[in-house]
C-alpha positions as CSV (number, residue, x, y, z in Angstrom):
1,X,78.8,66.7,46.4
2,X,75.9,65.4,49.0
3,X,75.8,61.7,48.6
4,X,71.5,60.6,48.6
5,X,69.8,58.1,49.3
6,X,65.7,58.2,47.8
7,X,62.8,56.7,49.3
8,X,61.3,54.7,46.7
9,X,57.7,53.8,46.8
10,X,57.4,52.7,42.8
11,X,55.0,55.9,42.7
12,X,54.8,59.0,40.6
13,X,55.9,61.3,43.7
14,X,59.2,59.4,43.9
15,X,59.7,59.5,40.7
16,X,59.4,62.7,40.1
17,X,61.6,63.5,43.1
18,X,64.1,61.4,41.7
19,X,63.7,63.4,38.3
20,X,64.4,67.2,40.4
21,X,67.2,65.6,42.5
22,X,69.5,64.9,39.4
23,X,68.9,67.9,37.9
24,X,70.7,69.3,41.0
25,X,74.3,69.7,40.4
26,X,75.4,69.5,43.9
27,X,73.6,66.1,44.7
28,X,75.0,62.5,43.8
29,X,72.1,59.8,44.0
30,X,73.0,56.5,45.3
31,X,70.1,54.7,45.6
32,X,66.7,54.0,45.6
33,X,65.2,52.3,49.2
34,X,61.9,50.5,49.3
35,X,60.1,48.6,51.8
36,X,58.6,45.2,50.7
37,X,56.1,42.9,51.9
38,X,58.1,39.5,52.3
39,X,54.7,37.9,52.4
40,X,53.6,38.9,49.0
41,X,56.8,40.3,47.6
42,X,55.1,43.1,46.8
43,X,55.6,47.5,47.5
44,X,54.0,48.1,50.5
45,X,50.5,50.0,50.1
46,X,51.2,50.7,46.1
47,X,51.4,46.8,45.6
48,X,53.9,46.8,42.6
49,X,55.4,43.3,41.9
50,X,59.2,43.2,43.1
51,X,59.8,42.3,39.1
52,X,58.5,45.4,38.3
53,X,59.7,47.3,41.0
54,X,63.1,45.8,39.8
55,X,62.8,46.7,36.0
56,X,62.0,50.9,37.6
57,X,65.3,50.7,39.2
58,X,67.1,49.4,36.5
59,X,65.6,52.2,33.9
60,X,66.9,54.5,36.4
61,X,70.2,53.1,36.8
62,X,70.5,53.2,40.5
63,X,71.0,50.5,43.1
64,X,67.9,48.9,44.8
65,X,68.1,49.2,48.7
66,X,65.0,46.3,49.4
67,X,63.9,46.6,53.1
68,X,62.4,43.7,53.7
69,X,59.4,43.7,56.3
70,X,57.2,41.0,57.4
71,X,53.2,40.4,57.1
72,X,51.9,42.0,59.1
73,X,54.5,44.3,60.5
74,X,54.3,46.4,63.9
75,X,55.9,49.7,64.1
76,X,58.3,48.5,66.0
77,X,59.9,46.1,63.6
78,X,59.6,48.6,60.6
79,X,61.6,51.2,62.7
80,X,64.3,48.2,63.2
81,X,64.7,47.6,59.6
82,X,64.9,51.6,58.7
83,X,67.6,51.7,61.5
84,X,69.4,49.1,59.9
85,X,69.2,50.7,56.4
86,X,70.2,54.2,58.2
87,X,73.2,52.7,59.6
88,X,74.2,51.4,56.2
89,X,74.1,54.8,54.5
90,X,76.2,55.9,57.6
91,X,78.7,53.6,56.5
92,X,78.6,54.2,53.1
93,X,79.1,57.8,53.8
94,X,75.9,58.8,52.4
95,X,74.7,62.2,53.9
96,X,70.9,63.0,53.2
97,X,68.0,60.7,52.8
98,X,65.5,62.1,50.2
99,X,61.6,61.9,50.1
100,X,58.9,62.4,47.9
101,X,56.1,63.9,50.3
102,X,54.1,66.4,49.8
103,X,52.4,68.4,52.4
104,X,51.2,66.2,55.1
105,X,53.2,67.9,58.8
106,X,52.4,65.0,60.3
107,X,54.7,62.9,58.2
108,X,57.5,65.0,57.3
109,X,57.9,65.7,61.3
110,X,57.8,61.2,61.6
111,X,60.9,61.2,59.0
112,X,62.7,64.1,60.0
113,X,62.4,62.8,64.0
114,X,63.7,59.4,63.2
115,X,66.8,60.7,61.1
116,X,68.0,63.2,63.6
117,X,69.4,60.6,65.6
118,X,71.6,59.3,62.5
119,X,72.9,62.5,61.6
120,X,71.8,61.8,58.4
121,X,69.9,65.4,56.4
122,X,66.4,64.7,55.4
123,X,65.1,66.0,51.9
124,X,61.8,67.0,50.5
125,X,62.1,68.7,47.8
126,X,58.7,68.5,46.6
127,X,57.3,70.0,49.9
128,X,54.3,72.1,49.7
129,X,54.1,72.4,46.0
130,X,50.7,73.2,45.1
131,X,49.6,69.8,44.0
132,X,47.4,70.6,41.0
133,X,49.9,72.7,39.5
134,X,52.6,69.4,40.2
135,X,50.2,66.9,39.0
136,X,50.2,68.9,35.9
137,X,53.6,69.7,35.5
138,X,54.4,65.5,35.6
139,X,52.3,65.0,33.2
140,X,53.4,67.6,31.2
141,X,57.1,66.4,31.8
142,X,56.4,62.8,30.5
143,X,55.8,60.9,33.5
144,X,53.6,58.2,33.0
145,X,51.6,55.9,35.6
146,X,48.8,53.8,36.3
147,X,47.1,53.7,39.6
148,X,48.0,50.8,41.7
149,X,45.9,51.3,44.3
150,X,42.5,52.8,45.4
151,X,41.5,53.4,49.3
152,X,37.8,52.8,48.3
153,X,36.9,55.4,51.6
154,X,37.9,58.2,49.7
155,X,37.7,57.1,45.7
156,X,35.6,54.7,44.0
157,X,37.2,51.6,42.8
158,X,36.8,51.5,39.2
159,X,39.2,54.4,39.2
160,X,41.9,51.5,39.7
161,X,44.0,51.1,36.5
162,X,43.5,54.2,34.9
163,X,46.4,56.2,33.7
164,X,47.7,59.1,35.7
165,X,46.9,61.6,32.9
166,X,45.0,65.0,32.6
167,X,41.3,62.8,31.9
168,X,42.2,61.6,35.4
169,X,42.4,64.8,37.0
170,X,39.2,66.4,35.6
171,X,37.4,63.3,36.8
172,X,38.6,62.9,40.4
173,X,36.0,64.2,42.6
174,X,37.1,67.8,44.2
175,X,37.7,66.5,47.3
176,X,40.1,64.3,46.3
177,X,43.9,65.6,45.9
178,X,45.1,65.3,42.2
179,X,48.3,63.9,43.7
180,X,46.4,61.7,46.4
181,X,48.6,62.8,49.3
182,X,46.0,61.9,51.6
183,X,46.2,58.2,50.3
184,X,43.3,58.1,48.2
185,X,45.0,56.2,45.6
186,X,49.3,55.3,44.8
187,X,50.5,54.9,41.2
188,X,52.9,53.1,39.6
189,X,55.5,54.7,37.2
190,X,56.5,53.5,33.9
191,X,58.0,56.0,32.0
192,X,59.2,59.1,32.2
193,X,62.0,61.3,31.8
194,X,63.9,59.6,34.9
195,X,64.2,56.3,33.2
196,X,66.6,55.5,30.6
197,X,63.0,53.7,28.7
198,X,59.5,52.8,29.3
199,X,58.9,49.7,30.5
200,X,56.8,47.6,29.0
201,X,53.6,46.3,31.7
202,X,50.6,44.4,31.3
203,X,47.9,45.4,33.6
204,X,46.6,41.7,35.5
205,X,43.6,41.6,37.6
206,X,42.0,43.8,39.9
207,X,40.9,42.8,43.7
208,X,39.4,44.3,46.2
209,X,41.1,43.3,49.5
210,X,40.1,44.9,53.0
211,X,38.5,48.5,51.8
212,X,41.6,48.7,49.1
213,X,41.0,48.3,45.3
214,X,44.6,47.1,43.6
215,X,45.0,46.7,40.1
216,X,48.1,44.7,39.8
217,X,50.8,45.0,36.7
218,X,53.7,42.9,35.1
């Protein structure tokens, strides 16, 4: 059985990878890894409270790999930590490292260049599904989230909060992908059918900071 390790951004994408990799016989999760802002104690980009981000790992019954990174954080220091976390799994005889993305070349090629190195197998087993039928298919499937963050470029703001839903996708502009792949806005999951239970969150307030809308939960 292939030993995995899941990069965990508190998002729907991860979520529902996490959701196809155990309905794979032949693949043992270990553990869900997530980079957090030390600064804030918050997900990187999505913005999910660590609380919150340690309630999802608990409804999914999985160990929490926190990589913690510093604000603000160079390239260089975030490639240190993911060495670090690497060279864990390599003890812990884990064998592939898992990830939600999409379709974006540029960013599988980033992941699957730094693992080589390790030895370790990279995973994507979400790659190039078309993202309209996906979105649908998590909805359909009982995955629930809110959206975290909006990168007010590419979405309004007051799209920030709303539930991940199909109202939601026939009111995103047609530029924008129905997943947001391209960044235009991250989720945060609270239910679905990789959790052992909703979880119960309170939507806070919402701030624009630098371009970004968040809408913050607890």
């Amino acid at each position: 059985m292939k030993r995995v390790l899941l990069s965990w951004s508190s998002g729907k994408d991860s979520a529902w990878t996490l959701h196809v990799l155990r309905g794979d016989p032949s693949i043992e999760l270990v553990g869900l890894v997530t980079t957090l802002n030390t600064e804030f104690q918050r997900v990187a980009m999505h913005g999910t409270r660590r609380s919150l981000l340690e309630a999802q790992a608990a409804a999914a019954e999985l160990p929490l790999w926190i990589v913690p990174l510093p604000w603000p954080c160079s390239n260089e220091i975030y490639e240190q930590r993911m060495a670090e976390v690497c060279n864990r799994a390599i003890a812990e005889r884990i064998d592939a490292f898992a990830f939600g993305d999409l379709f974006l070349p540029d960013v599988r090629a980033y992941r699957e260049k730094q693992l080589k190195p390790t030895g370790l197998e990279p995973l994507f087993p979400l790659w190039e599904i078309p993202t309209d039928d996906l979105a649908r298919t998590m909805i359909a499937g009982g995955l629930r989230a809110k959206l975290a963050c909006i990168d007010t470029r590419q979405l309004p703001g007051a799209f920030a909060g709303r539930d991940f839903d199909e109202s939601l996708l026939q009111d995103l502009p047609p530029e924008t992908d129905p997943c947001g792949e391209r960044g235009e806005f991250h989720t945060c999951v609270y239910a679905g059918p990789m959790f052992t239970a909703p979880l119960n969150i309170e939507p806070g307030e919402i701030v624009n900071r630098d371009g970004f809308v968040f809408a913050d939960f607890q």
